[in-house]
PQR file with spaces between the fields and no chain letter, atoms N, CA, C, O and H, PARSE charges and radii, in Angstrom:
ATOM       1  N    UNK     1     -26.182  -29.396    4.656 -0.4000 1.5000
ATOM       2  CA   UNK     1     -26.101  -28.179    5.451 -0.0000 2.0000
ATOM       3  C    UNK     1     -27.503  -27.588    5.576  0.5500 1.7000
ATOM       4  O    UNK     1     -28.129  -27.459    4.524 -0.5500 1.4000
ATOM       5  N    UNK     2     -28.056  -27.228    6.669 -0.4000 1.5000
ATOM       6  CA   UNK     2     -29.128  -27.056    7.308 -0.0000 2.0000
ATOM       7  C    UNK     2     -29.339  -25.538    7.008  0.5500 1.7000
ATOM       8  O    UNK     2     -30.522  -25.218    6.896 -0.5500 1.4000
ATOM       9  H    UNK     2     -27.548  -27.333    7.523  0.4000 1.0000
ATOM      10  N    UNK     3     -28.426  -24.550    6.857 -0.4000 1.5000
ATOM      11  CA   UNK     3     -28.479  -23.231    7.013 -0.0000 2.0000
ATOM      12  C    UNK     3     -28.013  -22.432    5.515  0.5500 1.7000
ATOM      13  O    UNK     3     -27.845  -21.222    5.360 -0.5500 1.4000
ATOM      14  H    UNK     3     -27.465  -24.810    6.947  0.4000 1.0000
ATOM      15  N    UNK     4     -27.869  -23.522    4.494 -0.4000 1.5000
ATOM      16  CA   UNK     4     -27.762  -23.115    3.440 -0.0000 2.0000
ATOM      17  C    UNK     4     -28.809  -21.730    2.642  0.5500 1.7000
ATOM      18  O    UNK     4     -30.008  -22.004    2.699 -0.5500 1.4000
ATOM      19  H    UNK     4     -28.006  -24.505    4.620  0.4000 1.0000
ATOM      20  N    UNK     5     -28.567  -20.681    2.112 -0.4000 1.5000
ATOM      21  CA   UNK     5     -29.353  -19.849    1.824 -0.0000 2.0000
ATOM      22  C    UNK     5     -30.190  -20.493    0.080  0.5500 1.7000
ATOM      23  O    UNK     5     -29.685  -21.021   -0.911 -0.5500 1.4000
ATOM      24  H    UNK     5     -27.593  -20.459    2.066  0.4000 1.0000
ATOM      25  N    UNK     6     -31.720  -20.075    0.447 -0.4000 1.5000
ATOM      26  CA   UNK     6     -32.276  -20.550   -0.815 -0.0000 2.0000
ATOM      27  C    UNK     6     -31.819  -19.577   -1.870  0.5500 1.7000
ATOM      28  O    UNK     6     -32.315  -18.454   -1.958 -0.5500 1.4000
ATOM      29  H    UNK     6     -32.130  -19.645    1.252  0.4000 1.0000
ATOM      30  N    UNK     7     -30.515  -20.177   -2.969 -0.4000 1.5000
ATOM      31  CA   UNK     7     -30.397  -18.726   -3.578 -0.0000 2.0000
ATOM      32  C    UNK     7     -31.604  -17.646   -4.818  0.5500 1.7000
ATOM      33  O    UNK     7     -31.686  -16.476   -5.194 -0.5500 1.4000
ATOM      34  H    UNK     7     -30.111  -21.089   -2.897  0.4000 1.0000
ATOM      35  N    UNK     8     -32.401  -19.077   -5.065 -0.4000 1.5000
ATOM      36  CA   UNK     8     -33.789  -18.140   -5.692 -0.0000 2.0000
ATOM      37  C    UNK     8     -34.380  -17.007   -5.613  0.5500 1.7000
ATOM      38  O    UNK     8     -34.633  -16.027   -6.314 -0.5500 1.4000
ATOM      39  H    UNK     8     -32.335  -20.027   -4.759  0.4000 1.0000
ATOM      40  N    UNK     9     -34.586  -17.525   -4.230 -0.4000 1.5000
ATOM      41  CA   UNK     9     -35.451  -16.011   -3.659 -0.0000 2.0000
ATOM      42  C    UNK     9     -34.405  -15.226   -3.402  0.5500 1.7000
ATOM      43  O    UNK     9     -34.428  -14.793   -2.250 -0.5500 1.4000
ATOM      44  H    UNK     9     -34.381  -18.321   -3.661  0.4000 1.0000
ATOM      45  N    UNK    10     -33.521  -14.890   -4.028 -0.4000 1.5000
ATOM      46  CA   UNK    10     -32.486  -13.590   -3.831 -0.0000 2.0000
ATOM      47  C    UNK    10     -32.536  -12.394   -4.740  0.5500 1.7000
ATOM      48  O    UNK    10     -32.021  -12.876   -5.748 -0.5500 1.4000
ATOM      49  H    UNK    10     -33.503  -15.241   -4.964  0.4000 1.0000
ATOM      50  N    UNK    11     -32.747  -11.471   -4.960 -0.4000 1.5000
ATOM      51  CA   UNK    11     -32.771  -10.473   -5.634 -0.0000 2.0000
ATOM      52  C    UNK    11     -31.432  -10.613   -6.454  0.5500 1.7000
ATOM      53  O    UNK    11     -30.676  -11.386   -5.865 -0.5500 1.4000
ATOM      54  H    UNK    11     -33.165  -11.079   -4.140  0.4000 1.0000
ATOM      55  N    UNK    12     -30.920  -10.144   -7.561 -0.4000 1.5000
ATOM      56  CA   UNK    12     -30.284   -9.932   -8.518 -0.0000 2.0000
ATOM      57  C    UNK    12     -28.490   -9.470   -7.882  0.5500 1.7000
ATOM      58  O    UNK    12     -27.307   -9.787   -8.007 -0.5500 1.4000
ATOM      59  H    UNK    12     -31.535   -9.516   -8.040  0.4000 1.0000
ATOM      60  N    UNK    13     -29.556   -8.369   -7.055 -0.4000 1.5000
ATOM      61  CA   UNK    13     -28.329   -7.404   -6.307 -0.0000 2.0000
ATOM      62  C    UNK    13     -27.645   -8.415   -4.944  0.5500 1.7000
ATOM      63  O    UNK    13     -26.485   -8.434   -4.532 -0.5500 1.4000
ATOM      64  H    UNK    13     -30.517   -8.112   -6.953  0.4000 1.0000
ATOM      65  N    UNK    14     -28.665   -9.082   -4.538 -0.4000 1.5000
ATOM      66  CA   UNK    14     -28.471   -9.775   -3.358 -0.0000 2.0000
ATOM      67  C    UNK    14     -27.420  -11.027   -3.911  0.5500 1.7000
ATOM      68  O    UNK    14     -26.444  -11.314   -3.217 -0.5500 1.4000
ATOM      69  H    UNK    14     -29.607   -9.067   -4.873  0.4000 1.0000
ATOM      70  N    UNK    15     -27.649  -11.657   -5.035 -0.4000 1.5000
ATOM      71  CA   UNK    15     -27.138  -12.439   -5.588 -0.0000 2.0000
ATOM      72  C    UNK    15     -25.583  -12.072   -5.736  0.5500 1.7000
ATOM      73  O    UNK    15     -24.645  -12.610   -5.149 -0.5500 1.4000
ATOM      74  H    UNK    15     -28.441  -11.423   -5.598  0.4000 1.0000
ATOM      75  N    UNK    16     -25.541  -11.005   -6.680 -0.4000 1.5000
ATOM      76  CA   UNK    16     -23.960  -10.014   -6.752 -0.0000 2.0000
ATOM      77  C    UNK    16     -22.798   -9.935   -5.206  0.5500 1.7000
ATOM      78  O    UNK    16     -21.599  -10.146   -5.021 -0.5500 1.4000
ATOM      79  H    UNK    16     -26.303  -10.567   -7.157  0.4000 1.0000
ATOM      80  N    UNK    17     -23.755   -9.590   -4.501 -0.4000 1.5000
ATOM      81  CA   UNK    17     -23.007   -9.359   -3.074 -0.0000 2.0000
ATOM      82  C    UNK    17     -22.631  -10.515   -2.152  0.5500 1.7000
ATOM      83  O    UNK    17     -21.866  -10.545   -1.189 -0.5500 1.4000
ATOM      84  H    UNK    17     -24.729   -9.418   -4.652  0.4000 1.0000
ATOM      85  N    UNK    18     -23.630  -11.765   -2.902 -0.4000 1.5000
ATOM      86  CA   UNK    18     -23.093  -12.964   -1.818 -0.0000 2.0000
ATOM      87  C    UNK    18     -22.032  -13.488   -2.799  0.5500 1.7000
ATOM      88  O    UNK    18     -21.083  -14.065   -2.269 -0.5500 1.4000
ATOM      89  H    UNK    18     -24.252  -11.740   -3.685  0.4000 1.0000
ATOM      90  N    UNK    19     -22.030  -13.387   -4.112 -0.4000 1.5000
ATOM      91  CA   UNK    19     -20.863  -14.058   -4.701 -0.0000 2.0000
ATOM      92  C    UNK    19     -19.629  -12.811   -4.518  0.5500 1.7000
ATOM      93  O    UNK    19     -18.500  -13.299   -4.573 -0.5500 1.4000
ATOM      94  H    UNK    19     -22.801  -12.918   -4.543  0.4000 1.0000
ATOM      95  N    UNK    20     -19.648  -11.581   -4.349 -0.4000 1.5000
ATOM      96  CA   UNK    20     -18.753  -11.156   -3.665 -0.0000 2.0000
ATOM      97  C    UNK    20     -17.839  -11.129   -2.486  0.5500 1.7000
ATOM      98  O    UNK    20     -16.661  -10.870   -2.237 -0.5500 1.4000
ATOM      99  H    UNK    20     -20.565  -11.184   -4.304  0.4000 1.0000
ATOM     100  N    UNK    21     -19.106  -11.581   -1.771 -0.4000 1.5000
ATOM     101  CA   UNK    21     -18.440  -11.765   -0.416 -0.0000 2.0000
ATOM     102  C    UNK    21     -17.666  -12.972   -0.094  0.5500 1.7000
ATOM     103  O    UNK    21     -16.720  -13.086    0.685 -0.5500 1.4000
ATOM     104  H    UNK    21     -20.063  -11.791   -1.973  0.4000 1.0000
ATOM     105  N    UNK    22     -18.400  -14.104   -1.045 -0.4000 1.5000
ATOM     106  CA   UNK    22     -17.429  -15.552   -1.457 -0.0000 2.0000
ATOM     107  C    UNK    22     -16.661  -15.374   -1.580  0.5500 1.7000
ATOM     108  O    UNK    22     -15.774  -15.793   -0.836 -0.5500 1.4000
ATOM     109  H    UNK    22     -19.169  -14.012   -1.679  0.4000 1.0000
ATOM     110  N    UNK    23     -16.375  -14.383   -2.935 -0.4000 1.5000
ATOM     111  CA   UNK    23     -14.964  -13.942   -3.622 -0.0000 2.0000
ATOM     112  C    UNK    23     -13.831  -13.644   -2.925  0.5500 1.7000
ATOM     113  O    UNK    23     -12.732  -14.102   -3.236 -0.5500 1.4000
ATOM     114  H    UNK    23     -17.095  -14.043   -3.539  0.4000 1.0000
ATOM     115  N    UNK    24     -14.071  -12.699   -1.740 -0.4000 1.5000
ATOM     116  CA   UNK    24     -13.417  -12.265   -1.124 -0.0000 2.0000
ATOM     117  C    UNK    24     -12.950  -13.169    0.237  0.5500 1.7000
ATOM     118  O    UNK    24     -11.911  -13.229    0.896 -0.5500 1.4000
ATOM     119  H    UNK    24     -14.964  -12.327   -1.487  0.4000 1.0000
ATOM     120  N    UNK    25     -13.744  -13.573    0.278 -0.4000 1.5000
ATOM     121  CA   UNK    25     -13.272  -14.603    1.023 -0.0000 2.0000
ATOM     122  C    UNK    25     -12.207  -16.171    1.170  0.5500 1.7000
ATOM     123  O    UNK    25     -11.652  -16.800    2.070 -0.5500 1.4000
ATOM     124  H    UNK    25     -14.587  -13.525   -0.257  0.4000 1.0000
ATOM     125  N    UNK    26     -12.401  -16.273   -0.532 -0.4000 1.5000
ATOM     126  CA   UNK    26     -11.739  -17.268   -1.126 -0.0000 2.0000
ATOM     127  C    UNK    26     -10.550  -16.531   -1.679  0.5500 1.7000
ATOM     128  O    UNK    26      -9.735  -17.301   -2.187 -0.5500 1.4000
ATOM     129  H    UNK    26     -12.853  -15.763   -1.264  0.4000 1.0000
ATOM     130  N    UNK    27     -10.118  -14.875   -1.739 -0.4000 1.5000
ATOM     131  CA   UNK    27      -8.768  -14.363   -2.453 -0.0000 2.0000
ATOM     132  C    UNK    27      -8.146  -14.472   -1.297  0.5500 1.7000
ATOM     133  O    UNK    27      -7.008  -14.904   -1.478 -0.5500 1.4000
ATOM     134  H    UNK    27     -10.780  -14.250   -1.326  0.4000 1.0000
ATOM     135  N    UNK    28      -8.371  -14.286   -0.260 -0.4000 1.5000
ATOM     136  CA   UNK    28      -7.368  -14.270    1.423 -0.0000 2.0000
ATOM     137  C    UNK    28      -6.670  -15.524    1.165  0.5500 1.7000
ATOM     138  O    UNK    28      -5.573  -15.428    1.716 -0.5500 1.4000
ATOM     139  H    UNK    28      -9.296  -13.935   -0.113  0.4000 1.0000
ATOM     140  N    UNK    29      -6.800  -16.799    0.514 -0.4000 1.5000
ATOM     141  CA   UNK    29      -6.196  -17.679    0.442 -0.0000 2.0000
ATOM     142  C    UNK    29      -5.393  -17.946   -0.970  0.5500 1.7000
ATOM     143  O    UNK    29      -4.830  -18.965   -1.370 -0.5500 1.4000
ATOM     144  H    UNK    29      -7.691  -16.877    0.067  0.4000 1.0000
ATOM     145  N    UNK    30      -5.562  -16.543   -1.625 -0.4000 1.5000
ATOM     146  CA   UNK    30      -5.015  -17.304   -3.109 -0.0000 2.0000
ATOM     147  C    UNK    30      -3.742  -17.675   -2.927  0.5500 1.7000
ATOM     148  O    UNK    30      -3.446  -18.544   -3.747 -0.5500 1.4000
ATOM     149  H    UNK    30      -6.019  -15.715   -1.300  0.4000 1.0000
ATOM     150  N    UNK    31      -2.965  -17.431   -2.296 -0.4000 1.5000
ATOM     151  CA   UNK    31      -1.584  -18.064   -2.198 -0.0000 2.0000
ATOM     152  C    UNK    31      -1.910  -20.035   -2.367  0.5500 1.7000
ATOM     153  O    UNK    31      -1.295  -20.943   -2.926 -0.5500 1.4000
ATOM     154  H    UNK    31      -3.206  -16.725   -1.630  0.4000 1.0000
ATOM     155  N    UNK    32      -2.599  -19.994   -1.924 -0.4000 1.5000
ATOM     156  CA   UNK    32      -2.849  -21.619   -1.678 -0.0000 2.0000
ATOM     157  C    UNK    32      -3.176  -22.057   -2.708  0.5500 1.7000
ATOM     158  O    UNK    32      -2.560  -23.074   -3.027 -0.5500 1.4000
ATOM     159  H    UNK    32      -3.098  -19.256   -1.470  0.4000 1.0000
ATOM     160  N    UNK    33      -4.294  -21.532   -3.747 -0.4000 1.5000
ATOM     161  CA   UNK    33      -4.210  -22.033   -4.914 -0.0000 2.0000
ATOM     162  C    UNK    33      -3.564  -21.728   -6.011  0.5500 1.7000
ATOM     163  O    UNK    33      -2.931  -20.685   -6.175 -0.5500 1.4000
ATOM     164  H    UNK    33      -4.794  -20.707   -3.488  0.4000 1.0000
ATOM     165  N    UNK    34      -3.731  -22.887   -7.053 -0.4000 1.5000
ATOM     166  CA   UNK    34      -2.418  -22.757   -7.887 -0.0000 2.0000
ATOM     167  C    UNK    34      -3.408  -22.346   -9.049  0.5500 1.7000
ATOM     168  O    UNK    34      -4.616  -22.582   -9.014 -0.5500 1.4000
ATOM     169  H    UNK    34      -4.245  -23.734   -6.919  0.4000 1.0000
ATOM     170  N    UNK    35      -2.720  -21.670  -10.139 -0.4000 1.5000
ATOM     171  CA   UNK    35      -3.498  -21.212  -10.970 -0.0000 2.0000
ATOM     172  C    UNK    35      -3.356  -22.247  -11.954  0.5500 1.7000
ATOM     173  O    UNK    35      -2.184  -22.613  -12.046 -0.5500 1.4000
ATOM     174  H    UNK    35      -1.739  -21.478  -10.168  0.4000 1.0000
ATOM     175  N    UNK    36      -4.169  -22.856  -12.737 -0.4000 1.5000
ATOM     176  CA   UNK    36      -4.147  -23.754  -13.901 -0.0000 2.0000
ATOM     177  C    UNK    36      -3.791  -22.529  -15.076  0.5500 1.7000
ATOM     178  O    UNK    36      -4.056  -21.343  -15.268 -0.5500 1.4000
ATOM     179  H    UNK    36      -5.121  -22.558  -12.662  0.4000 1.0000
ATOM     180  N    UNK    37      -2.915  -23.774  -15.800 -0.4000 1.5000
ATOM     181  CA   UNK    37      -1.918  -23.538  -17.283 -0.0000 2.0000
ATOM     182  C    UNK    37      -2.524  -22.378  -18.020  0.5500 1.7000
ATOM     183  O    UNK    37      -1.885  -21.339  -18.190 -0.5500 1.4000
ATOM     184  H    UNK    37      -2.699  -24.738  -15.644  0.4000 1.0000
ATOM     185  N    UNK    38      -3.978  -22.575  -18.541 -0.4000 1.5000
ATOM     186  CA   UNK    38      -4.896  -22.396  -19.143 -0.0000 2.0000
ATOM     187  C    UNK    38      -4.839  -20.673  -18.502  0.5500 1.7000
ATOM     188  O    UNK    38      -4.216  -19.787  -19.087 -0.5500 1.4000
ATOM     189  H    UNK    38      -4.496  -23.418  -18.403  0.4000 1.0000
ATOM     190  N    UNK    39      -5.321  -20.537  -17.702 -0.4000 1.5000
ATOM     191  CA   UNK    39      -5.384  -19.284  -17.014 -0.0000 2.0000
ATOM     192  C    UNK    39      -3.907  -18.538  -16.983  0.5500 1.7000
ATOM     193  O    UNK    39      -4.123  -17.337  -16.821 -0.5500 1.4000
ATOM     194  H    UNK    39      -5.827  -21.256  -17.227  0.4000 1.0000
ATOM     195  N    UNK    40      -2.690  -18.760  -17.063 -0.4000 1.5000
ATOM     196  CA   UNK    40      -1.582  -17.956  -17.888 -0.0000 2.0000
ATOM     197  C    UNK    40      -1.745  -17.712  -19.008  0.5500 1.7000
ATOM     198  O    UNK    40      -1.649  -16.570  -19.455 -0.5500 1.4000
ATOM     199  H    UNK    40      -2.515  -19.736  -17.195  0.4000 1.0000
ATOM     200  N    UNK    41      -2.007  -18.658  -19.649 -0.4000 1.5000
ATOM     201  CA   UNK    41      -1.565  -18.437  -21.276 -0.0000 2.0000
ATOM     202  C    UNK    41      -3.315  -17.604  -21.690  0.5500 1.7000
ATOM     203  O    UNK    41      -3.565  -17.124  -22.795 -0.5500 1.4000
ATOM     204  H    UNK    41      -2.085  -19.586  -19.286  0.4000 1.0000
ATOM     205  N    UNK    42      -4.199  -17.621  -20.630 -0.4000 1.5000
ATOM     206  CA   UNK    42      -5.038  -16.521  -21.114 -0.0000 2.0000
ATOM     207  C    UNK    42      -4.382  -14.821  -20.784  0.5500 1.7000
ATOM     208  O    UNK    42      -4.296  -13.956  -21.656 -0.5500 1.4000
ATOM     209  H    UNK    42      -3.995  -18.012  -19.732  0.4000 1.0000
ATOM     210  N    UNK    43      -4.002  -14.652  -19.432 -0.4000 1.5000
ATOM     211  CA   UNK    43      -2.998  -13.581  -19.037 -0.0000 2.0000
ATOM     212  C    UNK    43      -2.272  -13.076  -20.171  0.5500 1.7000
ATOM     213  O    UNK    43      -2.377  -11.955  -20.667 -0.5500 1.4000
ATOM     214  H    UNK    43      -4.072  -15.355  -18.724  0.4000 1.0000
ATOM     215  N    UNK    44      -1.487  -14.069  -20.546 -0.4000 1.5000
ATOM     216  CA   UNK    44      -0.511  -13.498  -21.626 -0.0000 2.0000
ATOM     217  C    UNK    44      -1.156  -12.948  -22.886  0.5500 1.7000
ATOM     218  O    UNK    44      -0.656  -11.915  -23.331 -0.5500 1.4000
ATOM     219  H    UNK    44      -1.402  -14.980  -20.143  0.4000 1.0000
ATOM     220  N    UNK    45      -2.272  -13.520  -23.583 -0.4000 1.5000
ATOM     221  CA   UNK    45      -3.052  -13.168  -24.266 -0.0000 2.0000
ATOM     222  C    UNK    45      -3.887  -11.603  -24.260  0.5500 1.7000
ATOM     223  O    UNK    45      -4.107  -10.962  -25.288 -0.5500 1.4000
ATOM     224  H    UNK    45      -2.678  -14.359  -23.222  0.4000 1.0000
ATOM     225  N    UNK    46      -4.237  -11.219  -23.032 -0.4000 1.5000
ATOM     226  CA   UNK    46      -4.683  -10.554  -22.621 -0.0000 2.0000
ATOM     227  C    UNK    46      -3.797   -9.183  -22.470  0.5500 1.7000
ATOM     228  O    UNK    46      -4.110   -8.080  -22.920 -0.5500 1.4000
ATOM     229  H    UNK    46      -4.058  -11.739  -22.197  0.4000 1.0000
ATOM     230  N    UNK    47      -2.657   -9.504  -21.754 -0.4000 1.5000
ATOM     231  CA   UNK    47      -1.241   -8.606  -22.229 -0.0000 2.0000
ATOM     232  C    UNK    47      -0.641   -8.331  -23.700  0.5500 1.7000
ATOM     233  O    UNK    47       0.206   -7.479  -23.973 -0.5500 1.4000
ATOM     234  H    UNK    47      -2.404  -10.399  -21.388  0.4000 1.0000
ATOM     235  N    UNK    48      -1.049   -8.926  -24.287 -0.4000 1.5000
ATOM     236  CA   UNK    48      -0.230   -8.581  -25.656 -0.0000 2.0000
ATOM     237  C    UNK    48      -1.564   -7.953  -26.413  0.5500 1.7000
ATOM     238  O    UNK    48      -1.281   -7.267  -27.395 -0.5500 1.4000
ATOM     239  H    UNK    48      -1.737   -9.618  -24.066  0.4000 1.0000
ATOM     240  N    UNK    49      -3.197   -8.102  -26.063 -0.4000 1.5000
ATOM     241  CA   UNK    49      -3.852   -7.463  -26.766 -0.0000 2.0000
ATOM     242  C    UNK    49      -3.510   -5.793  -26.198  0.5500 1.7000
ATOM     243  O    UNK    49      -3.245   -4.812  -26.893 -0.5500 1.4000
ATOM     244  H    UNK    49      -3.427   -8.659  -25.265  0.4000 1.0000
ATOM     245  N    UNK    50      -3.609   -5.874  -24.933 -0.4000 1.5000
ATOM     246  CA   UNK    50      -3.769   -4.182  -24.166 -0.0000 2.0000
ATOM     247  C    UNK    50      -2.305   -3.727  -24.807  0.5500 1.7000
ATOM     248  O    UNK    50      -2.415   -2.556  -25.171 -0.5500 1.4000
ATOM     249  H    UNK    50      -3.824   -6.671  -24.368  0.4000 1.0000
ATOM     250  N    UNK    51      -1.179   -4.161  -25.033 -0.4000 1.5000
ATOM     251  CA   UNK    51      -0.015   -3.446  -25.344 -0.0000 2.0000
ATOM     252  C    UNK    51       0.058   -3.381  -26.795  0.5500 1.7000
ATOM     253  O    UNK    51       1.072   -2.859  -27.258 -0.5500 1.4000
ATOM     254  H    UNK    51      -1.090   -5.112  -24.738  0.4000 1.0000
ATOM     255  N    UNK    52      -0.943   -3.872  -27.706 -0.4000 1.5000
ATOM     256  CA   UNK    52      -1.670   -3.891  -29.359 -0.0000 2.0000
ATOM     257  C    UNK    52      -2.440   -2.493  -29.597  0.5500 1.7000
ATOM     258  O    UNK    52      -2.579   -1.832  -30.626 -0.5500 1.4000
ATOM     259  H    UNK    52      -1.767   -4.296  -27.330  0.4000 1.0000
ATOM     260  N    UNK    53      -2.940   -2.254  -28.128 -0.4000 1.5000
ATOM     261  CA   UNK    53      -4.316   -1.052  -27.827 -0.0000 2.0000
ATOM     262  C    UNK    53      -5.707   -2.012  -28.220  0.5500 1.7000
ATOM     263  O    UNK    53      -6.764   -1.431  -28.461 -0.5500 1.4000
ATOM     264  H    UNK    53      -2.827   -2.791  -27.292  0.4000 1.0000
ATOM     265  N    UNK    54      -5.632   -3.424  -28.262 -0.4000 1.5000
ATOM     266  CA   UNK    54      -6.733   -3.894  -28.389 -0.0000 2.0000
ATOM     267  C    UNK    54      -7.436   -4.160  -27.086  0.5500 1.7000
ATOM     268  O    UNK    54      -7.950   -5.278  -27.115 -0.5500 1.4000
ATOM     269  H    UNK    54      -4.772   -3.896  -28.066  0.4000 1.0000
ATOM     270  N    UNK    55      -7.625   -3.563  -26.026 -0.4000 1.5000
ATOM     271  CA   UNK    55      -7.642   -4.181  -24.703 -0.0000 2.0000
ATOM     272  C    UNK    55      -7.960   -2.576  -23.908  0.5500 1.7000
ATOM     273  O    UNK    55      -7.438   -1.616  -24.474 -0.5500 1.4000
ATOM     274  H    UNK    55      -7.208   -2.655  -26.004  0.4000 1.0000
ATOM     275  N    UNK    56      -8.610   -2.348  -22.909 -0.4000 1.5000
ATOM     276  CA   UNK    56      -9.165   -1.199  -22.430 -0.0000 2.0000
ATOM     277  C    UNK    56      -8.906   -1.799  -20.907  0.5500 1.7000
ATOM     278  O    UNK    56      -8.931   -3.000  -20.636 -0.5500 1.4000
ATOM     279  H    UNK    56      -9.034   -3.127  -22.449  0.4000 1.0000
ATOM     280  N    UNK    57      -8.643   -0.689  -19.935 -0.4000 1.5000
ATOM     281  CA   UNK    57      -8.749   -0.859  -18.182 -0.0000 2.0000
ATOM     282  C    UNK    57      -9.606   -0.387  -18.348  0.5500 1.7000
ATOM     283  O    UNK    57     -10.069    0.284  -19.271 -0.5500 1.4000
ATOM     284  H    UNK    57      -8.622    0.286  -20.155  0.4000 1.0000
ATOM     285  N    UNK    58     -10.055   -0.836  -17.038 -0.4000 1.5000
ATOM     286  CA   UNK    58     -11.371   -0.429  -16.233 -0.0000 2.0000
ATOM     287  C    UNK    58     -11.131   -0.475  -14.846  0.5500 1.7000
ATOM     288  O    UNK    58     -10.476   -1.409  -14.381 -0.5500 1.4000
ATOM     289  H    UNK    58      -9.679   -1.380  -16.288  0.4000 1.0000
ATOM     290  N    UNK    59     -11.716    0.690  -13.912 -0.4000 1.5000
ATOM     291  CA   UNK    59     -11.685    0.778  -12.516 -0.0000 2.0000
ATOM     292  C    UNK    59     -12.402   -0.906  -12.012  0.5500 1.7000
ATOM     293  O    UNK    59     -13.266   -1.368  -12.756 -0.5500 1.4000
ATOM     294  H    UNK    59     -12.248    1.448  -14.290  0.4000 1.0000
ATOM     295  N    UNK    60     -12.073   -1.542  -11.029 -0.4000 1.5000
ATOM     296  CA   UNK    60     -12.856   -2.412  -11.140 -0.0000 2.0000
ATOM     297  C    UNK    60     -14.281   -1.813  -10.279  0.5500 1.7000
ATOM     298  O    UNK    60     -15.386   -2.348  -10.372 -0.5500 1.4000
ATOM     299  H    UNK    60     -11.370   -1.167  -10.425  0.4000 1.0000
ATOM     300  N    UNK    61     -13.991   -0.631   -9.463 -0.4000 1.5000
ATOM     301  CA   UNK    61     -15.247   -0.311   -8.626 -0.0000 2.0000
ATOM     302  C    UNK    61     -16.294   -0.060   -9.353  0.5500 1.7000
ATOM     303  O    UNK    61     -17.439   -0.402   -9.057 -0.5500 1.4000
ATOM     304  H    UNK    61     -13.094   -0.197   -9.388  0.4000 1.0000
ATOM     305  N    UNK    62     -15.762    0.928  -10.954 -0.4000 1.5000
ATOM     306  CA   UNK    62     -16.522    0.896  -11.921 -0.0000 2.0000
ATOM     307  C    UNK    62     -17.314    0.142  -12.423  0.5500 1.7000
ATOM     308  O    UNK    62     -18.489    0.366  -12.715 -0.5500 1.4000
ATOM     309  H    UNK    62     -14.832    1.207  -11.194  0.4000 1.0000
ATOM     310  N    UNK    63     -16.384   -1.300  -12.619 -0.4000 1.5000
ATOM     311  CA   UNK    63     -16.908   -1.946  -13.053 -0.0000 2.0000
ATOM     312  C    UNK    63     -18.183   -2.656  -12.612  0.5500 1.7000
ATOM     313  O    UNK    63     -19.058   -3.120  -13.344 -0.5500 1.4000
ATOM     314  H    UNK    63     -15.430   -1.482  -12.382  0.4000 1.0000
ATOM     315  N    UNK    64     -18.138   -2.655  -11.488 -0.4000 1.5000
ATOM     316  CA   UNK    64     -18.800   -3.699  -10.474 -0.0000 2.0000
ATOM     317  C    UNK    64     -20.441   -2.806  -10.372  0.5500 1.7000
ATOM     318  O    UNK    64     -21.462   -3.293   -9.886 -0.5500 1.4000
ATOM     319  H    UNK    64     -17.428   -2.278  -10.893  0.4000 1.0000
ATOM     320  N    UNK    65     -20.335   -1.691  -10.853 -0.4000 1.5000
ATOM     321  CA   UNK    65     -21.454   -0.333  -10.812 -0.0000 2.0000
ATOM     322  C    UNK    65     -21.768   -0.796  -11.903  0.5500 1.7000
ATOM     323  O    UNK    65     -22.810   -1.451  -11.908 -0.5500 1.4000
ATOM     324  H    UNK    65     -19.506   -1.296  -11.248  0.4000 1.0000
ATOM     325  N    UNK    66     -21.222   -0.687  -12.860 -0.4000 1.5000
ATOM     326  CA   UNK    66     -21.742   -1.138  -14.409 -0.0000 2.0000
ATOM     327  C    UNK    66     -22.161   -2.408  -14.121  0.5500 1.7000
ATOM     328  O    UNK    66     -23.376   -2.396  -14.317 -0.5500 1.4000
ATOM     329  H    UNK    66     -20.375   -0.155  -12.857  0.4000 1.0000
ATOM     330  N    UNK    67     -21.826   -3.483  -13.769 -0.4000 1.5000
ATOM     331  CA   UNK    67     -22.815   -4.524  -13.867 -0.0000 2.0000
ATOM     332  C    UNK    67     -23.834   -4.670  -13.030  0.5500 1.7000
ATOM     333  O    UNK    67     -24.846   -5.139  -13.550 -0.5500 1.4000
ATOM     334  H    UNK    67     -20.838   -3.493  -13.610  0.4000 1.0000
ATOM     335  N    UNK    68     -23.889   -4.424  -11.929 -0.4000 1.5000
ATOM     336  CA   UNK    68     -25.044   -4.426  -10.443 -0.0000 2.0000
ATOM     337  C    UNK    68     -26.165   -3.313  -12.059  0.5500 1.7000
ATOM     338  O    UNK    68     -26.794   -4.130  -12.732 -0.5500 1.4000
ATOM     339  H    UNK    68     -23.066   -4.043  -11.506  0.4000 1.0000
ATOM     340  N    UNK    69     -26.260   -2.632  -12.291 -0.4000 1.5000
ATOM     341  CA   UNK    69     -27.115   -1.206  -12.838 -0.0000 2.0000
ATOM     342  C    UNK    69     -27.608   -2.738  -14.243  0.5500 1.7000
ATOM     343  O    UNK    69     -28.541   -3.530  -14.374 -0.5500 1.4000
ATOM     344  H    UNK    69     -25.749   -1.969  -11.744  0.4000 1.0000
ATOM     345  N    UNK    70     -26.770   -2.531  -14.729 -0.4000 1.5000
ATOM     346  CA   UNK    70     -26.870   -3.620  -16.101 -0.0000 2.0000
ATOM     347  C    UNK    70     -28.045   -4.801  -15.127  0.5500 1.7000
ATOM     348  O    UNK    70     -29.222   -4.812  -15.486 -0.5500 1.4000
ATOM     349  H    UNK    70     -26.012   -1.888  -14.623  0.4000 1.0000
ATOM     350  N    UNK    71     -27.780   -5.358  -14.408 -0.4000 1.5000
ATOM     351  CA   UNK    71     -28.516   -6.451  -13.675 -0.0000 2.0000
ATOM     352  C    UNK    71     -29.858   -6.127  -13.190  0.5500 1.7000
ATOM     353  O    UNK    71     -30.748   -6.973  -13.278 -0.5500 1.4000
ATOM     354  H    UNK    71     -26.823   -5.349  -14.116  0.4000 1.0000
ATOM     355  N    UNK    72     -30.067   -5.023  -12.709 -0.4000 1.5000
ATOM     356  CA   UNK    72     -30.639   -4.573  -11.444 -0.0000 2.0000
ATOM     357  C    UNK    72     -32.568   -4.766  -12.433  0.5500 1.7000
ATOM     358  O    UNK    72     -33.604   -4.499  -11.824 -0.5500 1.4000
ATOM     359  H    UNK    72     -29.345   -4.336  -12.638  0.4000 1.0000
């Protein structure tokens, strides 16, 4: 592919926003993919810590501020 972006020369932030925009681009189809085994039985894991109180939410908009700042 001829038009591939050099991802080096990308800034940190620039970096964040193209794997976002991937992201988002690849969830419009999650119906299509199937989730591997591995990735439930982490879910479930993950559910029984937060209902322990070992486990915290987070806004994800939050989140996404906290790491871009953490990066930047």
């Amino acid at each position: 592919m001829s038009n591939i972006i050099e991802i080096q020369h990308l800034s940190r932030e620039e970096k964040l926003r193209v794997m976002e925009a991937i992201w988002e681009d690849l969830s419009k189809e999650d119906a299509q993919v199937e989730s591997p085994d591995w990735h439930q039985q982490a879910l479930k894991k993950t559910e029984q810590r937060f209902r322990s109180g070992q486990e915290n939410i987070f806004d994800w908009d939050d989140a996404k501020k906290k790491l871009r700042k953490r990066f930047e």
